[in-house]
C-alpha positions in Angstrom: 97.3 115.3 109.5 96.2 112.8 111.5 97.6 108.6 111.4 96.0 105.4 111.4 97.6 103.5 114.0 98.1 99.8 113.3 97.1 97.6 115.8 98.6 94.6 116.8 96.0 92.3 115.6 96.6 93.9 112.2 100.1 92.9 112.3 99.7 89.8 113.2 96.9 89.1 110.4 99.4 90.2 108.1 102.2 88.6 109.2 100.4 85.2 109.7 98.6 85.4 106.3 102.2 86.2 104.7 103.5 83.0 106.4 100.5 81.1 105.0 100.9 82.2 102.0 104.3 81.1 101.5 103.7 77.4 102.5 100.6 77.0 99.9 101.4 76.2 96.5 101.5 79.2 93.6 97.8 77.9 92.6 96.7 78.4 96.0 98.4 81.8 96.7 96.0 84.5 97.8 96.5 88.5 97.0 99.0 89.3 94.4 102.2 89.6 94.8 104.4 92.8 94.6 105.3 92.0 90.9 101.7 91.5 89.4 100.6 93.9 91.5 103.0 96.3 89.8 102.3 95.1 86.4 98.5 95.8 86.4 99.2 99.0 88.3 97.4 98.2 91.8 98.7 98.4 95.4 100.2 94.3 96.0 98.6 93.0 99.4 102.2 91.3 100.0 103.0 95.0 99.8 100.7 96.1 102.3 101.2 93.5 104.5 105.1 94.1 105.0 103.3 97.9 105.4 101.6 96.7 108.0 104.0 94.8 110.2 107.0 97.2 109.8 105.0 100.1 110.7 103.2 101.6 113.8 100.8 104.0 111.7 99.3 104.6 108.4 98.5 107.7 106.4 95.4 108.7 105.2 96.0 107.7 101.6 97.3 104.3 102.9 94.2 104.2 105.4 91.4 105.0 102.0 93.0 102.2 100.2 93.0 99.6 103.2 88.9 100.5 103.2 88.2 100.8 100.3 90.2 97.3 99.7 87.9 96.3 103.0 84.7 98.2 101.4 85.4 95.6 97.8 85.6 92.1 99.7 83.3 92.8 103.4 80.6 90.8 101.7 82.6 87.9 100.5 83.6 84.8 102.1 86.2 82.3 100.6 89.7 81.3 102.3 91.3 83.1 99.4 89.0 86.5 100.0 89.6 85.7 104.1 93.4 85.6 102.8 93.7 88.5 101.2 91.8 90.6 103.7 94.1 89.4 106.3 97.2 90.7 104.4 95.3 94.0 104.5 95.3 93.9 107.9 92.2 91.6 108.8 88.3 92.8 108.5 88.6 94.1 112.0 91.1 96.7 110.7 89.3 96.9 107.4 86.2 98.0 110.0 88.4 100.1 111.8 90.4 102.1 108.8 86.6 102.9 107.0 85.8 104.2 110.1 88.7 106.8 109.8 88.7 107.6 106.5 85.3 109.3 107.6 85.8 110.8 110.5 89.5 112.2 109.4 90.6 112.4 105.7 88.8 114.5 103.5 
């Protein structure tokens, strides 16, 4: 089966939204972290975003929930929406992984 790659541009939106996330205060924090993500039973965007640097490709599952994360919040504009995109891997890669899904994972 065919694997998203992860772009550098992804990485580095997740990796710089990760380090901006750790300076803001815990009022400010956008995404959820691994913890509260766990509790209400939803993939964390901290998750992801370690997901995203550490790794050169994606699979299909992980590719339908980057879009579909993508497909909730392409309409939205706040710096905590922008935020928590960006730990998915940025709206570029949001673009890029609903394009995927539909040409590759059934």
């Amino acid at each position: 089966m065919k694997k998203l790659n992860v772009t550098n541009l992804a990485k580095i939106a997740a990796k710089d939204a990760l380090n901006k996330r750790k300076s803001l205060p815990k009022s400010k924090h956008f995404g959820l972290g691994i913890e509260e993500a766990r509790r209400q039973g939803i993939v964390s965007g901290v998750g992801r975003a370690k997901q995203l640097i550490r790794s050169d490709t994606i699979s299909c599952n992980d590719a339908k929930r980057v879009a579909a994360f993508y497909q909730r919040f392409k309409n939205r504009s706040s710096p905590k929406v922008e935020g928590s995109l960006d730990l998915w891997g940025g709206r570029d890669f949001g673009r890029k992984a609903v394009k995927f899904v539909k040409q590759n994972c059934k």
